[in-house]
C-alpha positions in Angstrom: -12.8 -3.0 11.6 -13.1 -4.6 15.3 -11.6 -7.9 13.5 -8.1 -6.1 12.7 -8.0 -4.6 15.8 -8.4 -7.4 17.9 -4.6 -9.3 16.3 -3.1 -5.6 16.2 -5.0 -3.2 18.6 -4.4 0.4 17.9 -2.7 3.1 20.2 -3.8 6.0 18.5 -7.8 4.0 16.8 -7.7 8.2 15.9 -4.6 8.2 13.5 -4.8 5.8 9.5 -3.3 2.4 11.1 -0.7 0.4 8.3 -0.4 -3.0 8.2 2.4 -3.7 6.3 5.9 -5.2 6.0 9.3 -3.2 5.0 9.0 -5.3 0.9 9.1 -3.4 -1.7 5.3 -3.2 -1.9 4.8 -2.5 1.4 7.2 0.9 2.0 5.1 2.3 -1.2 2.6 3.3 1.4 5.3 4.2 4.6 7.1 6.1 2.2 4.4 7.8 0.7 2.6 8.3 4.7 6.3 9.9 5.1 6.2 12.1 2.6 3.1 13.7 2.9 3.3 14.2 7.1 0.5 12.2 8.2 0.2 10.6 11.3 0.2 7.0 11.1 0.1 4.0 13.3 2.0 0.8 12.1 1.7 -2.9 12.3 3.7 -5.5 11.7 2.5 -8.0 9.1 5.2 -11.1 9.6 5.0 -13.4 6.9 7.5 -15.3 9.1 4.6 -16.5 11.2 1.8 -16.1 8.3 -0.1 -13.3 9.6 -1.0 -12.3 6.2 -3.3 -15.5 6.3 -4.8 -14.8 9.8 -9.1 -14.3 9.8 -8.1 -10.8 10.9 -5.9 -9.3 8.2 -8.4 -11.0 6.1 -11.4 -9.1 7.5 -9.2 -6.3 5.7 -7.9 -7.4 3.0 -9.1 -11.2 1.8 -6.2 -11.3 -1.1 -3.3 -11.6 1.7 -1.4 -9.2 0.7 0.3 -6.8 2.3 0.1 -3.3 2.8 -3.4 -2.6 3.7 -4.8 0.5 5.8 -7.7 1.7 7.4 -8.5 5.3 7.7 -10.5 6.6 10.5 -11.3 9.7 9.0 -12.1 8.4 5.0 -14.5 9.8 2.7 -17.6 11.4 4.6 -15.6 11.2 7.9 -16.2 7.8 7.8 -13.7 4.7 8.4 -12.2 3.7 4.9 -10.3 0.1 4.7 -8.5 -0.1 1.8 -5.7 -2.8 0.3 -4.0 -2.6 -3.3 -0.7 -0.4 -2.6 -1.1 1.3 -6.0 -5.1 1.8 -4.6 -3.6 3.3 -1.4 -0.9 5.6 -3.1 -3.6 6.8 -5.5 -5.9 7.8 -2.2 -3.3 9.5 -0.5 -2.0 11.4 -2.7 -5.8 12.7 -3.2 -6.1 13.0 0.7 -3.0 15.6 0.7 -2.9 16.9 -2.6 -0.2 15.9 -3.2 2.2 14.2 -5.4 -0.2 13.9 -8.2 -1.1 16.6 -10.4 -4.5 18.7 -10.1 -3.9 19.3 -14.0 -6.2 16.7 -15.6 -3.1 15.6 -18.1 -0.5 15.4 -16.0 -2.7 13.2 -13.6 -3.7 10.8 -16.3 0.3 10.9 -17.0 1.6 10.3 -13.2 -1.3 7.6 -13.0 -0.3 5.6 -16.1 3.1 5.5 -14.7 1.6 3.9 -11.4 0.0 0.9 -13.8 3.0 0.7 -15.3 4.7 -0.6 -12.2 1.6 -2.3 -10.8 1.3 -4.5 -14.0 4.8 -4.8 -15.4 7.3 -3.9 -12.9 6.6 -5.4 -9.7 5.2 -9.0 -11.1 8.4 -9.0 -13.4 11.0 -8.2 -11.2 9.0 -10.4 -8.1 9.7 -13.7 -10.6 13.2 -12.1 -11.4 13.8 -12.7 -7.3 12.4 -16.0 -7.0 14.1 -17.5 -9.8 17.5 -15.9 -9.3 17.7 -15.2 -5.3 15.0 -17.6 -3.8 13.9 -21.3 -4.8 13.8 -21.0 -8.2 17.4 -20.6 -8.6 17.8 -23.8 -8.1 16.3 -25.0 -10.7 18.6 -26.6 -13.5 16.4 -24.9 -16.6 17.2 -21.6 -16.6 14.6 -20.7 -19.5 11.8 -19.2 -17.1 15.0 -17.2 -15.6 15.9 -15.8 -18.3 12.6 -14.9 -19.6 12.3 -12.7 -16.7 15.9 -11.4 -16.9 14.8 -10.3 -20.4 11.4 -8.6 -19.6 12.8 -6.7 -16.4 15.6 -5.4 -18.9 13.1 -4.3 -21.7 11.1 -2.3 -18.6 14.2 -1.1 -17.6 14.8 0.5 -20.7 11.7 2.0 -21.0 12.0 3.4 -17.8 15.5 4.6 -18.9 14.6 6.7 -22.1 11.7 8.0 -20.0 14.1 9.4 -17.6 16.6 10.8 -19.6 13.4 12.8 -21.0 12.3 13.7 -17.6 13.9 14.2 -14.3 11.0 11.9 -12.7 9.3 9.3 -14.3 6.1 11.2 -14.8 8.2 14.2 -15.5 10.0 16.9 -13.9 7.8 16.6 -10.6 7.9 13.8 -8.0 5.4 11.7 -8.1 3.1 8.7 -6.6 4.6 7.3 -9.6 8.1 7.3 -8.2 6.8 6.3 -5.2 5.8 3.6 -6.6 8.4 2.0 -8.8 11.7 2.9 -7.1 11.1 0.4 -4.1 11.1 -2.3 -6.8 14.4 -1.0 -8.4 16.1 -0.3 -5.4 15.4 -4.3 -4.5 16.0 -5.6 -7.7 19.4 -4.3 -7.3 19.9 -4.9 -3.9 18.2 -7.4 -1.7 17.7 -9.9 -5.1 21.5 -8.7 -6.3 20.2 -8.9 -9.6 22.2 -6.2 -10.8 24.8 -7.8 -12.9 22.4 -10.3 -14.7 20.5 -7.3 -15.7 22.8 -5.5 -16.8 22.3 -2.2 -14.6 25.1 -0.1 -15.9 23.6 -0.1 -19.5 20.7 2.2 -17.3 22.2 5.8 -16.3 19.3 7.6 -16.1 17.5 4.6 -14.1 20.6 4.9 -11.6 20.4 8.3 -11.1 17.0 8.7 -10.4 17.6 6.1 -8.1 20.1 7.9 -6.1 18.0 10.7 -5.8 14.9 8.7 -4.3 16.6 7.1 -1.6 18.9 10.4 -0.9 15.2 11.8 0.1 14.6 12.0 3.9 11.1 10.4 3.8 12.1 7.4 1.7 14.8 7.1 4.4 12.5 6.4 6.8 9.8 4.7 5.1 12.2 2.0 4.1 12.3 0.8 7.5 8.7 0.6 8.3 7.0 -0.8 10.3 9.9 -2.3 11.9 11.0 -6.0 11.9 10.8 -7.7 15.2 
């Protein structure tokens, strides 16, 4: 990947380079990098100077978005890129054996979760953001508001019953599931202060999961990279 490297040249070429940004998508992979003890090299992706939209990080990844990797030591021994966080979290987890289940079930269960969040969770909450944090709030009809509003609260119910079920969201063990979906909570909450107009409270279970994931040491760190500028 000699394009990547020429916008963000690698230290360590020997070690998985990330190119990513602390957003809720991107600290999936950090986190998860964290977690399993891998060394790692990371890049800076600013959106504040459009670097998702250079000709390099599109040699990696031509949807422009972040996080994206490239493993020097993938499949074969050979160099792997790779983009799609839910794609990455997926391939680490089968790199380290960990996180996700050998148990042909219980993978199939932690993986479902995983789509879950890819194809509910972050799009919802995402417009949730825009329309209550970012431009969107601006605008005077407050229908496509609230029709996010109500779809982040019917996903956080079902996340709620599943964890008052389960002490993770793919059951009683950790997963790339969690991994996956917390970042997005932790932000709705948070950095969008969407808390209120969700009605968090009404979601015990959610909130105590919650506290757990970012009371672990990895997601402690892996919230904070790669560093802002």
């Amino acid at each position: 990947m000699t394009d990547i490297a020429n916008k963000w040249p690698a230290k360590h070429p020997e070690l998985l380079q990330l190119y990513s940004l602390p957003t809720p998508n991107g600290v999936k992979v950090s986190i998860m990098l964290e977690e399993i003890g891998l060394p790692y090299e990371a890049h800076l992706v600013s959106f504040e100077t459009n670097d998702q939209m250079s000709p390099e990080f599109l040699s990696l990844n031509p949807n422009n978005k972040i996080p994206a990797i490239v493993d020097p030591d993938g499949p074969g021994g050979q160099p792997l890129p790779l983009f799609e966080s839910g794609a990455i979290l997926l391939y680490l987890a089968e790199k380290s054996g960990k996180f996700l289940p050998q148990d042909a079930a219980a993978r199939y269960q932690v993986i479902q979760w995983v789509m879950f969040q890819m194809g509910g969770v972050g799009p919802m909450f995402g417009q949730l953001g825009f329309f209550h944090r970012f431009a969107g709030k601006d605008y005077e009809d407050k229908r496509p508001r609230d029709r996010y509003v109500n779809e982040s609260k019917r996903l956080l119910g079902v996340i709620d019953k599943q964890l008052s079920q389960h002490q993770w969201l793919a059951g009683d063990e950790y997963s790339i599931a969690d991994i996956a979906t917390f970042p997005w909570i932790r932000n709705l909450v948070g950095f969008y202060e969407a808390g209120d107009l969700v009605g968090f409270k009404d979601f015990p279970h959610v909130a105590r999961a919650l506290e757990a994931f970012v009371a672990r040491p990895a997601v402690a760190r892996g919230l904070n990279i790669p560093a802002r500028g």
